[in-house]
C-alpha positions, 0 to 999 in steps of 0.5 A: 775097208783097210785102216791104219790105226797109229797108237792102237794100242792105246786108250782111245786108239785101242777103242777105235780098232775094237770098234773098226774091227768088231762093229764094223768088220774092217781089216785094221793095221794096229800101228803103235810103239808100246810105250808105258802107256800102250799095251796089248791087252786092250787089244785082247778081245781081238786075239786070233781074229783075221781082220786085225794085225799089230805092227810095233813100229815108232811112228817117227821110224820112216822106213818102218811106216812106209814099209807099212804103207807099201804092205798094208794099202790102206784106204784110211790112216787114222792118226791117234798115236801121240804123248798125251799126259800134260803132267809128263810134258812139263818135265819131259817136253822133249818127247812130246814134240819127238812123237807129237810134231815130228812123228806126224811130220813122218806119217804125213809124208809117208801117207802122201808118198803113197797116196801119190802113188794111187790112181782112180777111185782108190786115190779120190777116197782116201783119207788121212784123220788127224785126232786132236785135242781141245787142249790145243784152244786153251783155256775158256771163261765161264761162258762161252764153248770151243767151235772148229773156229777158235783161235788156237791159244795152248798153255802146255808143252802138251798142247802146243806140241798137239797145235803145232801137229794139227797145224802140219796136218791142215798145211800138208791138205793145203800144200800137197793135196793131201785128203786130210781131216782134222778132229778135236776132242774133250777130256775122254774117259773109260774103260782101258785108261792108263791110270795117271789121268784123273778118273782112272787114278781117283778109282784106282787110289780109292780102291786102294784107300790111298790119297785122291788128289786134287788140284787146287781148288778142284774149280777147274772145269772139262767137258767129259766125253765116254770112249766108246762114242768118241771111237764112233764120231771117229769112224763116222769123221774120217768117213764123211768128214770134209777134206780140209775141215775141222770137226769137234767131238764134245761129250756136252758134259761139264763138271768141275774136277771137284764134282767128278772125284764126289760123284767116283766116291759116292759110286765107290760106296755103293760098289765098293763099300770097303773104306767108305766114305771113300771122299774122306780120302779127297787131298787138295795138292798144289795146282798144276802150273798153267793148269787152263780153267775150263774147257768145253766143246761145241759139237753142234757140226759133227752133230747136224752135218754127220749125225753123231749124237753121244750115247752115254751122259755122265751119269751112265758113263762114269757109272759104267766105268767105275764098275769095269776098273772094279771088275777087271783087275786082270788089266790094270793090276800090271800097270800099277806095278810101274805105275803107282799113281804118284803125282807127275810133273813137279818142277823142282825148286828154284834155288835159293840165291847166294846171300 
């Protein structure tokens, strides 16, 4: 099996490859651009192995993804490569819908060039995994979950340049042909995350003594889901998904923001005793404008009709996670030096009207 990965470099796209490759023997093109947010030593562990080769490549570039193509001859494309940090999106749009629309406009039409040019079986298996996010449905009440069904509500220019991707994807399987599967996670959280998201950052301060912020009243809700399983529902989807369908990823473990930075600080007392109480640091922040209330996902499909089934709760996952940042410095160390876990996303003041 030959797969490209687009954003393989990055944090969930660095878990998929790690699991193609060292799990599942595949010959894996790493496809990614290297932004802040992709580096190479999430790839380490694959160093010297003979089933994994790295293209950096912008996934806009036509010549560049096409050549990949041609070279490669992939039997899969796994589509992860994407701007993802709602924060940088409210004050840097213009790379969202650059990466996020018309980067995916490029590899769907580089993959169905070349899927038109396959024959027999070859062309009848192929596949092409769009991976999304939860984000793209907006925001939930208190009840109720997101199904593969609910209409698409985003709030972010994150999330509607993330709809407005999953919308090509479907239109390029119902326009051309082309093989295409669709996926939908909630919030990922784990080993190899870039520090600006909330768990990494909350662990990352706290080792540090610095603030933990918290937005609002911290009564915002995600439905938490651990790397590893969904690299594995990944694998599983483009595999045995649909042609044409939507498959949901969900963790089915809600906490309010709140509750997640209690339970990295109690975890921090326990493994990093230095500066404890550690939730003496907790600092409430001004909320992050159109901040959606809660999200939470139905994976009841990939569950019954694939037979994927979460291996961590957020108990083990978090747990596991809190000790890997501790234990391995030689990572994130380097990502703080650009990154200082300053908040993202402050729009400036209105100015004040002439009296």
């Amino acid at each position: 099996m030959r797969v490209i990965v687009t954003g393989g470099a990055g944090f969930i796209g660095s878990a998929v490859v790690r699991h193609l490759v060292l799990v599942k023997g595949y010959d894996v093109l790493t496809v990614d651009k290297l932004t802040y947010a992709g580096t190479m030593t999430s790839l380490s562990i694959l160093d010297n192995k003979s089933g994994h080769t790295f293209l950096k490549a912008d996934i806009c570039d036509k010549q560049a993804i096409t050549e990949a193509f041609e070279t490669f001859r992939p039997d899969r494309v796994m589509h992860l490569a994407a701007e993802s940090h709602v924060d940088r999106s409210i004050t840097g749009a213009a790379d969202f819908v650059q990466t996020n629309v018309m980067g995916t406009f490029n590899m769907l039409e580089c993959a169905r060039a070349y899927w038109q040019s396959l024959q027999g079986d070859v062309k009848e298996t192929f596949r092409f995994l769009h991976v999304s996010t939860d984000e793209v449905y907006g925001s939930l009440g208190d009840d109720g979950l997101f199904t593969e069904t609910t209409p698409y509500d985003p709030s972010s220019p994150y999330s509607s340049s993330k709809a407005a991707s999953d919308h090509l994807a479907k239109a390029w399987m119902r326009t051309y042909g082309l093989p295409v599967v669709v996926s939908n996670c909630s919030n990922n959280y784990g080993p190899f995350h870039f520090p600006e998201k909330l768990i990494p950052l909350i662990i990352l301060n706290a080792v540090s003594g610095k603030p933990l912020p918290v937005y609002g009243t911290g009564a915002n809700i995600r439905d938490w889901l651990y790397v590893e399983d969904h690299a594995r529902a990944l694998d599983l989807i483009a595999e045995s998904g649909k042609v044409g369908e939507t498959y949901n990823v969900g963790g089915r473990n809600e906490r309010r923001n709140i509750d997640v930075v209690e339970k990295i600080c109690a975890l921090m007392d326990i493994h990093h005793p230095e500066g404890a109480p550690h939730n003496q640091l907790i600092t409430y922040v001004t909320d992050r404008p159109g901040h959606d209330a809660r999200y939470a996902i139905d994976a009841t499909r990939l569950e019954t009709e694939l037979g994927w089934k979460a291996e961590e709760d957020f108990d083990s996952g978090i747990e596991k996670t809190v000790k890997w940042y501790l234990d391995n410095r030689w990572w994130w160390e380097p990502l703080r030096d650009g990154y200082d876990g300053s908040r993202l996303g402050l729009l400036a003041a209105a100015p004040k009207a002439a009296s």
